[in-house]
Backbone atoms as SQL, in Angstrom:
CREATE TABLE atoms (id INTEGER PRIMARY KEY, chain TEXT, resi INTEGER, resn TEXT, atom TEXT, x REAL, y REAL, z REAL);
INSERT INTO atoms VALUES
  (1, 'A', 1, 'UNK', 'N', -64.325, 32.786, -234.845),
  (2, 'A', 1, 'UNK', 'CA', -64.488, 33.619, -236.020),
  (3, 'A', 1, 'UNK', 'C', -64.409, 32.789, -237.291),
  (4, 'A', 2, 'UNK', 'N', -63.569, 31.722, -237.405),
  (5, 'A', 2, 'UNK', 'CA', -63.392, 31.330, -238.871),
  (6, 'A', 2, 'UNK', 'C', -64.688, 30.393, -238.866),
  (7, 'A', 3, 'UNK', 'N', -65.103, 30.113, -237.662),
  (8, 'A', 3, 'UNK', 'CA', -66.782, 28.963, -237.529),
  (9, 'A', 3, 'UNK', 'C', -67.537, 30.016, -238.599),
  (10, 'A', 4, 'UNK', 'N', -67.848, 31.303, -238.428),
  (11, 'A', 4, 'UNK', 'CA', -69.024, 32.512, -238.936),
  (12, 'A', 4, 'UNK', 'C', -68.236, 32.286, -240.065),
  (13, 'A', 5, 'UNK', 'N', -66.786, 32.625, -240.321),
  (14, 'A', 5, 'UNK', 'CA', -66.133, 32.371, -242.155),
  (15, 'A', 5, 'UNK', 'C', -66.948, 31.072, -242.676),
  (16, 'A', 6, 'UNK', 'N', -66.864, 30.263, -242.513),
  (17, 'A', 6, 'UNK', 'CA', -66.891, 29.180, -243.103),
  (18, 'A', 6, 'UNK', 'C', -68.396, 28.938, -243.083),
  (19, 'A', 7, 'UNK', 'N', -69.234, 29.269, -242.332),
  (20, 'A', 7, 'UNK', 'CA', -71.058, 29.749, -242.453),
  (21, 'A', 7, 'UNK', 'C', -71.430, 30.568, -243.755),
  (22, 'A', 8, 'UNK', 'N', -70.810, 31.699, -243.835),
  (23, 'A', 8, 'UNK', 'CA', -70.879, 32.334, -244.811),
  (24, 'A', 8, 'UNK', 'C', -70.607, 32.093, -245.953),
  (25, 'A', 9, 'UNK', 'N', -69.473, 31.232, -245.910),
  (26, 'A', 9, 'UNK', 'CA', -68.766, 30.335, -247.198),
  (27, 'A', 9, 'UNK', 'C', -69.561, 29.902, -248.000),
  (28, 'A', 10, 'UNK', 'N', -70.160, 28.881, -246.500),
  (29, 'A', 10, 'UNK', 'CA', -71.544, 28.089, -247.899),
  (30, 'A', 10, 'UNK', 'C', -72.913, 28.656, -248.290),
  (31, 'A', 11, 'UNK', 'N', -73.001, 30.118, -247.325),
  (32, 'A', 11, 'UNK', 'CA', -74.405, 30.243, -248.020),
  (33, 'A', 11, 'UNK', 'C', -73.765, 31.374, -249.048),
  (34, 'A', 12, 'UNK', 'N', -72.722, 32.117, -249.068),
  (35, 'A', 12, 'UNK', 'CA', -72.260, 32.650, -250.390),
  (36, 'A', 12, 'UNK', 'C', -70.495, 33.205, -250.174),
  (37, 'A', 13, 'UNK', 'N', -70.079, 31.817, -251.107),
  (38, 'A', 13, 'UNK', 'CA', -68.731, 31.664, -251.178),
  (39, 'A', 13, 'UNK', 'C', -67.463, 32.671, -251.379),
  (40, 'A', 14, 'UNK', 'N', -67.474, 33.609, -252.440),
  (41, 'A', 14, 'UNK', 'CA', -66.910, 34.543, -252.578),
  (42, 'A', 14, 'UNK', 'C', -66.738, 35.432, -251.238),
  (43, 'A', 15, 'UNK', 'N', -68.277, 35.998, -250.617),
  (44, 'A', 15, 'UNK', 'CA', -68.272, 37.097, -249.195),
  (45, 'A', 15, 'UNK', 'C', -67.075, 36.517, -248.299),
  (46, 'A', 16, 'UNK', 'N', -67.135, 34.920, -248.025),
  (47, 'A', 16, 'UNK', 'CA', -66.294, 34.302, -247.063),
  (48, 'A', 16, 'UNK', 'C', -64.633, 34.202, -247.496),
  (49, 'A', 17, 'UNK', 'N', -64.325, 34.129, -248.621),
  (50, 'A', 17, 'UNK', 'CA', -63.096, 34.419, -249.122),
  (51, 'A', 17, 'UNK', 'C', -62.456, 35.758, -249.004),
  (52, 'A', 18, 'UNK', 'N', -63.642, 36.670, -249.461),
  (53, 'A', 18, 'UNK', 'CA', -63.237, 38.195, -249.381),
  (54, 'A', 18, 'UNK', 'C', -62.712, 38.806, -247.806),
  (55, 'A', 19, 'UNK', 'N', -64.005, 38.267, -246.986),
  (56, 'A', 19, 'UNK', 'CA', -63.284, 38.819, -245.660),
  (57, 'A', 19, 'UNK', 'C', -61.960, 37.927, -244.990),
  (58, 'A', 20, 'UNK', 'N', -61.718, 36.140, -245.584),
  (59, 'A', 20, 'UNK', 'CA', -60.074, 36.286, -245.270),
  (60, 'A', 20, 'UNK', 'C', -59.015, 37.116, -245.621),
  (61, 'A', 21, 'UNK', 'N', -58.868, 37.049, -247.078),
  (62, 'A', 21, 'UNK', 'CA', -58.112, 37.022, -248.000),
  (63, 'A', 21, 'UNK', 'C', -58.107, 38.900, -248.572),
  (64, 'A', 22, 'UNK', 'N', -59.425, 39.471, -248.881),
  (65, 'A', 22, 'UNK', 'CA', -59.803, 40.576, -249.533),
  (66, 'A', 22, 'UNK', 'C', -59.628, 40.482, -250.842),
  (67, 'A', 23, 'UNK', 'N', -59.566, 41.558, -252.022),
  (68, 'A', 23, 'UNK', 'CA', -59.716, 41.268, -252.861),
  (69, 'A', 23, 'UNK', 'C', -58.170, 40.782, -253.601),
  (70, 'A', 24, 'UNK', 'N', -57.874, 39.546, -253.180),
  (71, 'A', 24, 'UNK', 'CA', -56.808, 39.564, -254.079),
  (72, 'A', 24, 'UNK', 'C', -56.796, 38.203, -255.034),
  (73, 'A', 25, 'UNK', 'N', -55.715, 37.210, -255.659),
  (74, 'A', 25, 'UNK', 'CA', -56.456, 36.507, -256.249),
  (75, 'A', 25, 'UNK', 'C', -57.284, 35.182, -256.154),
  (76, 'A', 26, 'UNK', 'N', -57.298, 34.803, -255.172),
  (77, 'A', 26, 'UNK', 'CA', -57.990, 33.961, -254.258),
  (78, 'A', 26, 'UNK', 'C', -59.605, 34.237, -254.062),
  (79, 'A', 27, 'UNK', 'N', -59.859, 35.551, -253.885),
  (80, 'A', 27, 'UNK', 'CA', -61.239, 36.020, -254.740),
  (81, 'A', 27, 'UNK', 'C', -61.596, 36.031, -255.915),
  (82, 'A', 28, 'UNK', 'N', -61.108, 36.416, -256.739),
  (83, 'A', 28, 'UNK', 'CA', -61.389, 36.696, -258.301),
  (84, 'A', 28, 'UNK', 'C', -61.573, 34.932, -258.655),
  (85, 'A', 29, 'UNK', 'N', -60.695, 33.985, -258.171),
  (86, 'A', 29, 'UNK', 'CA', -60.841, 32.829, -258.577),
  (87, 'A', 29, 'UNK', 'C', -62.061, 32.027, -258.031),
  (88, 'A', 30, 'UNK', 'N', -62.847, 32.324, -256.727),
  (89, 'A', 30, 'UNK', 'CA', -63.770, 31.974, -256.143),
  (90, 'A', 30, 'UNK', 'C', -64.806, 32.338, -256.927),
  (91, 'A', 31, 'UNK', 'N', -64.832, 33.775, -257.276),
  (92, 'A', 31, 'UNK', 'CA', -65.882, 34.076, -258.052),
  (93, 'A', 31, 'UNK', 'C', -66.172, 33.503, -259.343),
  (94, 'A', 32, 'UNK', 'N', -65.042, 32.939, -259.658),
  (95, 'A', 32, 'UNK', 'CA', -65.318, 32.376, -260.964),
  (96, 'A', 32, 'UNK', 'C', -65.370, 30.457, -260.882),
  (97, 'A', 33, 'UNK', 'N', -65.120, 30.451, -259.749),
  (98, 'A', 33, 'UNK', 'CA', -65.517, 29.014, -259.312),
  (99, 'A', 33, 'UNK', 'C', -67.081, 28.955, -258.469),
  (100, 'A', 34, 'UNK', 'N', -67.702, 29.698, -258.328),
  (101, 'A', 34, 'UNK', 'CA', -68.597, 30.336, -257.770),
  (102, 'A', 34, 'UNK', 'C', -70.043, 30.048, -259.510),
  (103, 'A', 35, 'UNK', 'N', -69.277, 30.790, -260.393),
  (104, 'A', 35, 'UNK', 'CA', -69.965, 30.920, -261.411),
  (105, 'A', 35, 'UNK', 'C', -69.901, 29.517, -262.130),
  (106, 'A', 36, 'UNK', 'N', -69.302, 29.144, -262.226),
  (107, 'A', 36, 'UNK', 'CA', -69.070, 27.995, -262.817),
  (108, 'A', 36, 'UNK', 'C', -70.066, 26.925, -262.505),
  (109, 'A', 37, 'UNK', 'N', -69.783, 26.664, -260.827),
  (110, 'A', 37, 'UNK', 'CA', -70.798, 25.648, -260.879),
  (111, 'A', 37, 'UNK', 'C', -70.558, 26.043, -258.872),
  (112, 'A', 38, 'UNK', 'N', -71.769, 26.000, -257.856),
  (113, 'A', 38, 'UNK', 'CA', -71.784, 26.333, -256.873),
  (114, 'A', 38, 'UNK', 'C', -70.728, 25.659, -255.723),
  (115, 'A', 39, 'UNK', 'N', -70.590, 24.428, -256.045),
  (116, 'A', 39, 'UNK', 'CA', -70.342, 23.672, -254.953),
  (117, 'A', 39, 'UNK', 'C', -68.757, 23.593, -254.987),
  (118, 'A', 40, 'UNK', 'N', -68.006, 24.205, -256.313),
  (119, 'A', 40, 'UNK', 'CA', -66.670, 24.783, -256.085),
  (120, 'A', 40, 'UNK', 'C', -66.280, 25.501, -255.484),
  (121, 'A', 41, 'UNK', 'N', -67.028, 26.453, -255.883),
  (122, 'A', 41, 'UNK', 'CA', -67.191, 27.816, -255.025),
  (123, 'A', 41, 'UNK', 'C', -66.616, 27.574, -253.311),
  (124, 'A', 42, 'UNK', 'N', -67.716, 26.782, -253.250),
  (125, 'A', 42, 'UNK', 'CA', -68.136, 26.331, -251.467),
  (126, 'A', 42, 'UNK', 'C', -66.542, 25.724, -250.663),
  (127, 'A', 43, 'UNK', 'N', -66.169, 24.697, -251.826),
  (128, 'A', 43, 'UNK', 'CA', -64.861, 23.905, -251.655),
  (129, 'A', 43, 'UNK', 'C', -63.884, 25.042, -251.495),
  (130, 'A', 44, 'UNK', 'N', -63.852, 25.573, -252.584),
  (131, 'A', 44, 'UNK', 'CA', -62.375, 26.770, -252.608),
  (132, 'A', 44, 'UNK', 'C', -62.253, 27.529, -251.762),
  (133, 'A', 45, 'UNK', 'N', -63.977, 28.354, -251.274),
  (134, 'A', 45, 'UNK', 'CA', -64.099, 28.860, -250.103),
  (135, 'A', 45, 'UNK', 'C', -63.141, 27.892, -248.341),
  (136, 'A', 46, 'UNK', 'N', -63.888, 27.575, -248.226),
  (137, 'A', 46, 'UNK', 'CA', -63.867, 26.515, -247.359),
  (138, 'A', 46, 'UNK', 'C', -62.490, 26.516, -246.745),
  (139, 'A', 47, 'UNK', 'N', -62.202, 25.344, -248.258),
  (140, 'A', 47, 'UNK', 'CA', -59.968, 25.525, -248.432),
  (141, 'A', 47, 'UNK', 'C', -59.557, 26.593, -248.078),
  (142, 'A', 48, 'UNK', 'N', -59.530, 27.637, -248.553),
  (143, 'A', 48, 'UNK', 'CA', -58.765, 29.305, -248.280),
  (144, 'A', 48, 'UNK', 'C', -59.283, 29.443, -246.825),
  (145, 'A', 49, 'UNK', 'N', -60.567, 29.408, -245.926),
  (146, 'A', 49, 'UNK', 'CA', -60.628, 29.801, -244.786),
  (147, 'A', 49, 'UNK', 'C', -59.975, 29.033, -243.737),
  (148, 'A', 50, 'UNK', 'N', -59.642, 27.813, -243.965),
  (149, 'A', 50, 'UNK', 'CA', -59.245, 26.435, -243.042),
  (150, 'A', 50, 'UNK', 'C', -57.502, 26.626, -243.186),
  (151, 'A', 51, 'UNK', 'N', -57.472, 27.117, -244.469),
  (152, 'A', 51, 'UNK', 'CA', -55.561, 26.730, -244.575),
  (153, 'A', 51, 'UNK', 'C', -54.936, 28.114, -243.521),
  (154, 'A', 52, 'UNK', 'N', -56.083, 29.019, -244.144),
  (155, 'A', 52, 'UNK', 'CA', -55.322, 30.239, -242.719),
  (156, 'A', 52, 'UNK', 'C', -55.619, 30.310, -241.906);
């Protein structure tokens, strides 16, 4: 399961955070690392699915 998290991660970072985590602030911060510039996004994603 976290293989499909972490798929999703990189083709859109926030979705893959949301279904670890849901909306708490670990999303809101993706999304705005997300906006910022993509490949944070991907990282922060990534990080949050691997550490849990």
């Amino acid at each position: 399961m976290d293989l499909l998290r972490i798929i999703i991660a990189i083709i859109l970072p926030p979705l893959g955070v949301f279904l670890q985590v849901g909306f708490g602030g670990a999303f809101w911060l993706n999304i705005l690392l997300t906006l910022l510039g993509y490949i944070p996004g991907i990282i922060h994603a990534v990080w949050i699915i691997a550490r849990r």
